[in-house]
N, C-alpha and C positions, 0 to 999 in steps of 0.2 A: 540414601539420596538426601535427607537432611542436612548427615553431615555435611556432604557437599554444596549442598545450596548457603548451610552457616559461614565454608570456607569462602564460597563467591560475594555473599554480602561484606565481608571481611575484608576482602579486598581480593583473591582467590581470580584470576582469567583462566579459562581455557581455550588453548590456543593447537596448533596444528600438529605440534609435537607431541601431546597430547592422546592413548590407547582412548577415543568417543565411543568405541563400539556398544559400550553399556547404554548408550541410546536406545537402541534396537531391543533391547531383551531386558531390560528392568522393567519392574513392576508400575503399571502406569496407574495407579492412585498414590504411589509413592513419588514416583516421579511428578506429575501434577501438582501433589502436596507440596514439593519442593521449591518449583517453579512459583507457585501463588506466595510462598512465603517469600522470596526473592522478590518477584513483584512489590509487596505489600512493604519491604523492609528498603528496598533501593527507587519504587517510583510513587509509593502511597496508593490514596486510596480513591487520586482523581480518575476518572475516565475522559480519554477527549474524542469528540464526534468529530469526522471530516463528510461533506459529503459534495459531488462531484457533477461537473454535466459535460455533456458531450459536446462542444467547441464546435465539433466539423466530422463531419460522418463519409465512414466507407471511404472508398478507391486509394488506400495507401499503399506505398508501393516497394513495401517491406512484404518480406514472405514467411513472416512467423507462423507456425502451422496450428498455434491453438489461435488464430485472431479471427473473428467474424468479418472486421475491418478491411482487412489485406485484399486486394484489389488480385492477389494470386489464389485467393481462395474463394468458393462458389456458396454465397449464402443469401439469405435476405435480407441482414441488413438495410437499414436507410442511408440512402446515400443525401450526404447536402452539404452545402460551402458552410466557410467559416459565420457563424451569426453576430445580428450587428450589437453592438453594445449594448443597446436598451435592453434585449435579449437576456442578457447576461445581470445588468445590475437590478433587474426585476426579478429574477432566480434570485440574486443573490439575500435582497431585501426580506423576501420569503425563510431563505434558509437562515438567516442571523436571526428573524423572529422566531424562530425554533429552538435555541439556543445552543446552535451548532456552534461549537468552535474555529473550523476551519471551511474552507472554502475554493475550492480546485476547478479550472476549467483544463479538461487533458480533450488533447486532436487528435485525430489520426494521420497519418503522416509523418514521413523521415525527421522533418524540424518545422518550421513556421517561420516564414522570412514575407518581403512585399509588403503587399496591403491586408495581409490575416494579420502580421505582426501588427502594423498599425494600428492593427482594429482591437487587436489583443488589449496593446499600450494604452489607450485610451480606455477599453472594457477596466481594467485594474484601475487606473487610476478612478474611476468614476466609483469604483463600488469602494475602495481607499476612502474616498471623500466621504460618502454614502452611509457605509456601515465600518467605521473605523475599528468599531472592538472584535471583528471576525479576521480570523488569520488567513490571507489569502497564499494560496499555493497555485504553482503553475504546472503542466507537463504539456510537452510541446518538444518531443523527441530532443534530438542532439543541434541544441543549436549553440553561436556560439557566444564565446562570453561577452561582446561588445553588447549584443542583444539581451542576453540573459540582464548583463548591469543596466538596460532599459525598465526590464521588467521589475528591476529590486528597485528602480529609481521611480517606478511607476505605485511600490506598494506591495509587490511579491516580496516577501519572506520566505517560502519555502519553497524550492523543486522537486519537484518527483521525478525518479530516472530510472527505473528498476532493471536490477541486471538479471533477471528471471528467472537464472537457474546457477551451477557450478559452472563454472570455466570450461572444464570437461563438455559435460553435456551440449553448451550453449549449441555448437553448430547442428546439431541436433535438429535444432530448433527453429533456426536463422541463418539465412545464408547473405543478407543483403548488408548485414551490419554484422560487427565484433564484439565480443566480450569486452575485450579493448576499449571500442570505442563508450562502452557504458561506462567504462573507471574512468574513461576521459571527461565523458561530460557530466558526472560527479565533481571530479575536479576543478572545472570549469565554474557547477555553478556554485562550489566554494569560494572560489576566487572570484565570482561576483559577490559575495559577502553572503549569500543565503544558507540556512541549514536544508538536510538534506532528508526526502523520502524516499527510501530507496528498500525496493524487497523483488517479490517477484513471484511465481505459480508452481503451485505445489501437485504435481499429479500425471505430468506429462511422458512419464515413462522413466522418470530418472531413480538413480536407485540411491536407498539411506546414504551412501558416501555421499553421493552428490549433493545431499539436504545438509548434510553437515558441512562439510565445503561450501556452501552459498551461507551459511550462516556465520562460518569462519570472514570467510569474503567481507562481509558485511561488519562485522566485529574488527577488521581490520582498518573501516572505510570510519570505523565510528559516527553512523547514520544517527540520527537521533530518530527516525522515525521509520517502522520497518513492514510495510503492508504484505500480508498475507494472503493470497488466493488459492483460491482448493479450485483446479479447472473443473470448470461446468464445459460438458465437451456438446461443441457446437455442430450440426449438421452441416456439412458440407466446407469444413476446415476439416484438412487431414489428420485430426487429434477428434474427430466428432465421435470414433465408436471407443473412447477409450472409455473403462469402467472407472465409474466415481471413486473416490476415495470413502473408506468406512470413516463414520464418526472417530471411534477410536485411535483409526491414524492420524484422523486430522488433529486428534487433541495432543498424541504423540509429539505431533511435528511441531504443535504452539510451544509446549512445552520446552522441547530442546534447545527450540530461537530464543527462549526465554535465558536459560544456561549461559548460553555461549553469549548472547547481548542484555546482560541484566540491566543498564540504565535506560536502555533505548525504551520507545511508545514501540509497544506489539498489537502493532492493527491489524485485525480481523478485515477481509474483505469478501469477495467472491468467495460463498461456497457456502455460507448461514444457513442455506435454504436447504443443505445434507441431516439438517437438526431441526427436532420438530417445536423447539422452543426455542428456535433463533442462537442456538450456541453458545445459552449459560454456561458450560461447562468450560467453554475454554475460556473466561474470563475469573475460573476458580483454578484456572491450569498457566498461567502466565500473561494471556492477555488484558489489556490494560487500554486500548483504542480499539475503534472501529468504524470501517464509514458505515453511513445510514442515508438510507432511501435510495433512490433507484441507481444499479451501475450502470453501465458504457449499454450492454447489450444485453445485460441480465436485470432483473427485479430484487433488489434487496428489500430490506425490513424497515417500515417506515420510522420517523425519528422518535413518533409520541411511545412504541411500543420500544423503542430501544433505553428510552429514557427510564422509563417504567420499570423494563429487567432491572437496568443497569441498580436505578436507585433501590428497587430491592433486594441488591445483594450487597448496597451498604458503600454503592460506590457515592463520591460527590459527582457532580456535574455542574457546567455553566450554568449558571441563573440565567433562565428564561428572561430578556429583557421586558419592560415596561413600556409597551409603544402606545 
């Protein structure tokens, strides 16, 4: 596996013509080993924190079967409208004093058009103005690019769009939206000028082709930033009795995203909480980002204690501002 990781730092892609199956069945401290030196040789030895809040909660009217959200699935979720600005650059103020890098409000819901958009437009810009050194990212499903060029004229740099799983699998998963339409609204928010976060959840039934096909997918979309989720299965979403993923797979499956997209940020998301020391190991196995503190519907790991791992395994991190 060495070898291979020397040929990928070298300049080396693997791409779809490619026999991957040695994913599945190599030795995984070789494979890992491989991965962290790819890491360590093509992204250094920064870490970046993202961390995220919840926009607008429950009654979306997509039918993703692992979503808490989905107005088609039976959960307890919160449900509440889009919140107002103050809302949001008050979060925001909080997480830059932390010395998060990035900074994401995701909805629920198909897209975000009306007066959520307008409330959005103005939430960005305010916190643009507010905490200029925090990189703001947006998710707000498939909307389109007139809107999107609002949001990047508003202080959005990044979108998030994640196409969740393989091509194959997607319907699976999704019956209201397309594969399709997730490569579209990648494109889209390229052609508003933003880089891209785009990944998706690991655990949902899909089998190793599938993982290597979404990472192909993705190697092909050249995302620069690639969030990982290990489903945490939800009561009363038709994915609630599925069995967690073992640590070992989960570090399998950092690893291989690592392979197949050696430049990109591999963020850790959903699923830290499978590992009883927040998932050092996958950040000695190819990852290199993560968010921090609380997700959408689950509990992550707060920042002061990701900080901590992080800088004891020798990563750097933003400097904690001076307020």
């Amino acid at each position: 596996m060495l070898h291979l990781a020397h040929e990928i730092i070298n300049g080396k892609r693997l791409c779809a013509e490619d026999d991957l199956s040695f994913f599945i069945t190599a030795n995984l401290s070789e494979l890992a080993a491989g991965a962290d030196l790819i890491r360590k040789e093509l992204c250094g030895d920064r870490a970046d924190l993202c961390s995220i809040i919840n926009g607008r909660g429950g009654r979306c009217s997509e039918d993703c079967r692992f979503c808490a959200q989905s107005a088609h699935n039976h959960t307890n979720c919160e449900v509440y409208g889009f919140l107002p600005a103050e809302k949001f650059t008050e979060d925001c103020r909080k997480i830059y004093a932390k010395g998060v890098d990035r900074y994401s409000i995701v909805t629920a819901g198909k897209t975000l058009t009306g007066a959520d958009l307008e409330i959005a437009v103005e939430s960005y810009r305010r916190m643009h103005e507010e905490c200029p050194d925090i990189i703001l990212c947006a998710s707000h499903g498939l909307m389109e690019e007139g809107d999107l060029r609002r949001l990047k004229d508003a202080g959005v740099t990044m979108y998030h769009a994640n196409i969740e799983t393989s091509e194959r699998f997607f319907p699976s998963i999704c019956s209201t939206h397309t594969f399709a339409d997730k490569l579209e609204e990648v494109r889209r928010a390229r052609a508003a000028g933003m880089t891209i976060c785009c990944g998706g959840i690991l655990g949902m039934g899909e089998t190793w082709e599938d993982r290597i096909s979404m990472a192909l997918t993705l190697a092909e979309l050249d995302v620069e930033s690639i969030p990982l989720n290990f489903l945490i299965p939800v009561k009363g979403t038709p994915l609630g009795d599925r069995e967690k993923l073992a640590p070992e797979e989960i570090t399998r499956i950092v690893a291989m995203f690592r392979y197949i997209n050696p430049t990109a940020d591999i963020r850790i998301a959903a699923g830290r909480s499978y590992f009883e020391d927040g998932g050092a190991v996958l950040f000695r196995s190819g990852a290199n980002a993560t968010l921090t503190g609380d997700m959408l519907t689950t509990v992550g790991n707060n920042t002061a204690q990701d900080r901590a791992m992080l800088t004891a395994m020798g990563y750097a991190l933003k400097p904690v501002p001076e307020i």
